[in-house]
ROMAR-562094 format. One record per residue (C-alpha): x, y, z; residue number from 0. Coordinates in Angstrom, 3 decimals, decimal comma, padded with zeros to 6 digits, m for minus. Layout:
BEGIN
site X X&Y Y&Z Z&k NUM
...
//
This chain:
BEGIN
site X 180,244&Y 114,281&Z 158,008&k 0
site X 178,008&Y 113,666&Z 155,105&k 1
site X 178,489&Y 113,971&Z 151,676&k 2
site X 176,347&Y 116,832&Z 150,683&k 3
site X 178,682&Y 118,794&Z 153,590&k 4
site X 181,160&Y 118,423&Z 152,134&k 5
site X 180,064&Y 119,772&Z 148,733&k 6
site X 180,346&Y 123,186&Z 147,749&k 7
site X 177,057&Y 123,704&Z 147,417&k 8
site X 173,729&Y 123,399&Z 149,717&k 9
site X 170,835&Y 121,631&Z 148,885&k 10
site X 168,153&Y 124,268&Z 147,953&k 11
site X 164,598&Y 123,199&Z 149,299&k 12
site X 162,344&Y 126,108&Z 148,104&k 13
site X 158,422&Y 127,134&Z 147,652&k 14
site X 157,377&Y 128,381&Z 144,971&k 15
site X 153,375&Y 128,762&Z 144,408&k 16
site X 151,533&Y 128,759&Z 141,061&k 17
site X 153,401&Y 131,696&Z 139,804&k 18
site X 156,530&Y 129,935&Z 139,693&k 19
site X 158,580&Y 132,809&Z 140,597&k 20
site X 160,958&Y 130,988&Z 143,038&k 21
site X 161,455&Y 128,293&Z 141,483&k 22
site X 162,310&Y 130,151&Z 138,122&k 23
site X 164,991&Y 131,491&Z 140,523&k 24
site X 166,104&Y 128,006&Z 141,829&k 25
site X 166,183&Y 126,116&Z 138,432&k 26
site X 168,722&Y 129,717&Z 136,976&k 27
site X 170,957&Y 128,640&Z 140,011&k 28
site X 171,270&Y 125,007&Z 139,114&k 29
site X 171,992&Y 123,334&Z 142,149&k 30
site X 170,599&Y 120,193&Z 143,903&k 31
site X 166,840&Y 121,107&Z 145,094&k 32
site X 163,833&Y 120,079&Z 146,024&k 33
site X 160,158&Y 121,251&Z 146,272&k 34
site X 157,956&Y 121,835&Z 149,024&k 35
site X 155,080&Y 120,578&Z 147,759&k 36
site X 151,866&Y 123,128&Z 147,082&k 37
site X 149,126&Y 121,000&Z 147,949&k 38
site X 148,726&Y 119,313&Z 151,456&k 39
site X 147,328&Y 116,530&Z 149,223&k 40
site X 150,671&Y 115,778&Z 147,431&k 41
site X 152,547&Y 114,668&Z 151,585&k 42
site X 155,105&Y 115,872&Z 153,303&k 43
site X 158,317&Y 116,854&Z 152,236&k 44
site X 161,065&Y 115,225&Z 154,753&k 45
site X 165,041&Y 116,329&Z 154,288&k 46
site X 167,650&Y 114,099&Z 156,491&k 47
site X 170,285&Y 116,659&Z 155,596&k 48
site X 171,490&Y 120,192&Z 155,779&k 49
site X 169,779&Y 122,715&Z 153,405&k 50
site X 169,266&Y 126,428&Z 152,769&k 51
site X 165,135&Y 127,038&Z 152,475&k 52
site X 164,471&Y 129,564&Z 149,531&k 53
site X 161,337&Y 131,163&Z 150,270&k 54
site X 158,786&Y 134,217&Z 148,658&k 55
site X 157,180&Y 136,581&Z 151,149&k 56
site X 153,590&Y 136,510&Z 151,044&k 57
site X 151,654&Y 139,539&Z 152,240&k 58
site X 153,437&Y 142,718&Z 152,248&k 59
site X 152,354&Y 143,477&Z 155,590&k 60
site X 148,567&Y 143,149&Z 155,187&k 61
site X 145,910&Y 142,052&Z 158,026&k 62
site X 147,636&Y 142,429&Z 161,964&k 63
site X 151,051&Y 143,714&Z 161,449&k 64
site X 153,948&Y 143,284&Z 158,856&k 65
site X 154,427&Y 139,653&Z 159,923&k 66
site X 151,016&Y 138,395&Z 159,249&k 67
site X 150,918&Y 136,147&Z 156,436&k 68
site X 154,009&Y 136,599&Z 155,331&k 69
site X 155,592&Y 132,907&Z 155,484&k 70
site X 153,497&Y 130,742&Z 153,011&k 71
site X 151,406&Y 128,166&Z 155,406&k 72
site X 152,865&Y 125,379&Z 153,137&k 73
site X 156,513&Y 126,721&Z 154,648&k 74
site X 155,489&Y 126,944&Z 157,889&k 75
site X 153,903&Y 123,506&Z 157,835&k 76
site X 157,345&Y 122,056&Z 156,560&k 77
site X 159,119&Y 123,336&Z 158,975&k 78
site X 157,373&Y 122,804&Z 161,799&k 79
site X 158,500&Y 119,097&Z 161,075&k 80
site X 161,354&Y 119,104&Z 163,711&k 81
site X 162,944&Y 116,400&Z 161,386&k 82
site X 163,141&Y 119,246&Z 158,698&k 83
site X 163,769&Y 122,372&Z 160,816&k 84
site X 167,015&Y 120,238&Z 162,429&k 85
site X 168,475&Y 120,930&Z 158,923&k 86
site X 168,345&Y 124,451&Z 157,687&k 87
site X 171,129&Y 126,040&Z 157,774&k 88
site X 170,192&Y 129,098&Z 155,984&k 89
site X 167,417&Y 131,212&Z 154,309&k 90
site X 166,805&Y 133,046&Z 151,248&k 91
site X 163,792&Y 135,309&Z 150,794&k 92
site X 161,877&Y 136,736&Z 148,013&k 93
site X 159,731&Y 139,711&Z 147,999&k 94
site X 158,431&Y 142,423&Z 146,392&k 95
site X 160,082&Y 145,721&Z 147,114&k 96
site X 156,502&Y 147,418&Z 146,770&k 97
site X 155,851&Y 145,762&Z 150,477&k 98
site X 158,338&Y 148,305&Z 151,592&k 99
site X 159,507&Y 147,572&Z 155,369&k 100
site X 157,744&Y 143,799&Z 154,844&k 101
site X 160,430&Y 143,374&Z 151,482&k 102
site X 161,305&Y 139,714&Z 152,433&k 103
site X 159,514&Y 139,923&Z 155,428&k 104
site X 159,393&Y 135,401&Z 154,812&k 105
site X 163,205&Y 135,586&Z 155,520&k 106
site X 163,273&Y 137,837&Z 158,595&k 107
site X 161,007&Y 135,736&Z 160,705&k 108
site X 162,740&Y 132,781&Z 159,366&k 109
site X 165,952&Y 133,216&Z 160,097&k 110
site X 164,841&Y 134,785&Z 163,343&k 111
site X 163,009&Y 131,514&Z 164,594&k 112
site X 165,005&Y 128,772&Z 163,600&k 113
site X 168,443&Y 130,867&Z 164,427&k 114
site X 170,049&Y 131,058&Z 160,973&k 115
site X 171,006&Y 133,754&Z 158,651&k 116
site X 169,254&Y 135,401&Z 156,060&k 117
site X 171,615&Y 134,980&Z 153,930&k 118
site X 170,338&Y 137,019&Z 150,439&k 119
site X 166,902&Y 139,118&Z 149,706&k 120
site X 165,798&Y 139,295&Z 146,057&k 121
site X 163,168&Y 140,950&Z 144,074&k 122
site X 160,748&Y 138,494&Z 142,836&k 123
site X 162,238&Y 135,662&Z 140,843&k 124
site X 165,698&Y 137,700&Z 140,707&k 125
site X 168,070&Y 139,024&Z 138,225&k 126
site X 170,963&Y 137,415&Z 136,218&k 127
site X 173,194&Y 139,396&Z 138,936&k 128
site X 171,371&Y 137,994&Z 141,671&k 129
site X 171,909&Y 134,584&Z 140,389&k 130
site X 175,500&Y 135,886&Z 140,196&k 131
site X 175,903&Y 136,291&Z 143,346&k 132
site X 173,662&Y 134,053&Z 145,356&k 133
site X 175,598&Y 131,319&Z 143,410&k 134
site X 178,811&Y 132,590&Z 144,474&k 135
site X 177,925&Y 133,403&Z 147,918&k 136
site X 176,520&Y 130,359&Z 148,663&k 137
site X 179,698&Y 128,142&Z 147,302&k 138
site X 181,675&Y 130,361&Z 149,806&k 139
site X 179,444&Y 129,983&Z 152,693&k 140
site X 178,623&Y 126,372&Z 152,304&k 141
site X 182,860&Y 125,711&Z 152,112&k 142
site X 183,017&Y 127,795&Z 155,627&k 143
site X 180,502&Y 125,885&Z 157,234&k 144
site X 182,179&Y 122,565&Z 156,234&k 145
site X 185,200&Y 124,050&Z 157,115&k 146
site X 183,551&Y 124,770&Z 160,556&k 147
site X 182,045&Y 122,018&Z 160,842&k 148
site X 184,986&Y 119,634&Z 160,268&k 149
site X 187,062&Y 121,474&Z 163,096&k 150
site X 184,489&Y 120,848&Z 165,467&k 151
site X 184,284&Y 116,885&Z 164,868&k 152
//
C-alpha cells in the first residue's frame, strides 16, 4: 500500500479553466492537489497514484444531446492517459444548476466510464457548506477505501 492510501485524504487532481471556479473550490478544501494543465502547450499531467478528479461541466446540454461538450477536452485528454485513468478513484463535478437535467453532467459520464462514483455535485465554485461536507465526506470515504483496500492485500 502506498502512502497517500493510507492518508485520510485523496489527492485532488482538478480543472479549472480561466475562471478559476474549481480551483477556488479546491484551494477552500486544502488538501494535496494538482492541476490539469489548461494549455496543451504546458504537457501532460501524469499521476502514479490514486486520486479523486474534481471537474466543472461544460455545456449545459448544448449542440447533440446533454452529453455533448460537457467534459472539458483538457479532462478528457488526461484521462485518456491509461497511466492516469488506472488511478481515479472518484469524481466530483461542478455545474451550473441553470443546465437543468445536464447540472454536473462532467461527473455523470465520468463516473459512468471509468466505473467510479460521483461522489458530490456542487454549484459552481461551491459554498462554505459544500466545503463542509465534501471535506468530511471525503476523509470518510478515503478511510473506507483504505480500509478496503488493506483487507484485500
Amino acid at each position: 500500500m502506498s502512502a497517500t492510501t493510507a492518508t485520510s485524504a485523496p489527492l485532488l487532481v482538478f480543472f479549472s479553466s480561466v475562471s478559476g471556479n474549481t480551483a477556488r473550490f479546491v484551494d477552500k478544501l486544502g488538501l494535496p492537489a494538482r492541476r490539469i494543465p489548461l494549455h496543451g502547450a504546458d504537457g501532460p499531467l501524469v499521476v502514479d497514484e490514486p486520486f479523486v478528479l474534481v471537474t466543472p461541466t461544460y455545456g449545459g446540454g448544448q449542440g447533440r444531446g446533454v452529453e455533448k461538450g460537457a467534459v472539458p477536452k483538457q479532462v478528457i485528454r488526461f484521462l485518456n492517459d491509461e497511466r492516469n485513468r488506472r488511478h481515479i478513484r472518484g469524481v466530483i463535478s461542478a455545474g451550473n444548476t441553470n443546465f437543468g437535467d445536464a447540472f454536473c453532467a462532467a461527473g455523470d459520464i465520468i463516473s459512468r466510464k471509468c466505473h467510479v462514483p460521483h461522489l458530490y455535485r456542487l454549484e459552481i465554485y461551491g459554498t462554505q457548506d459544500d466545503v463542509d461536507r465534501v471535506t468530511d465526506g471525503l476523509e470518510r470515504w478515503w478511510e473506507s477505501q483504505s480500509s478496503m483496500q488493506s483487507m484485500a492485500q
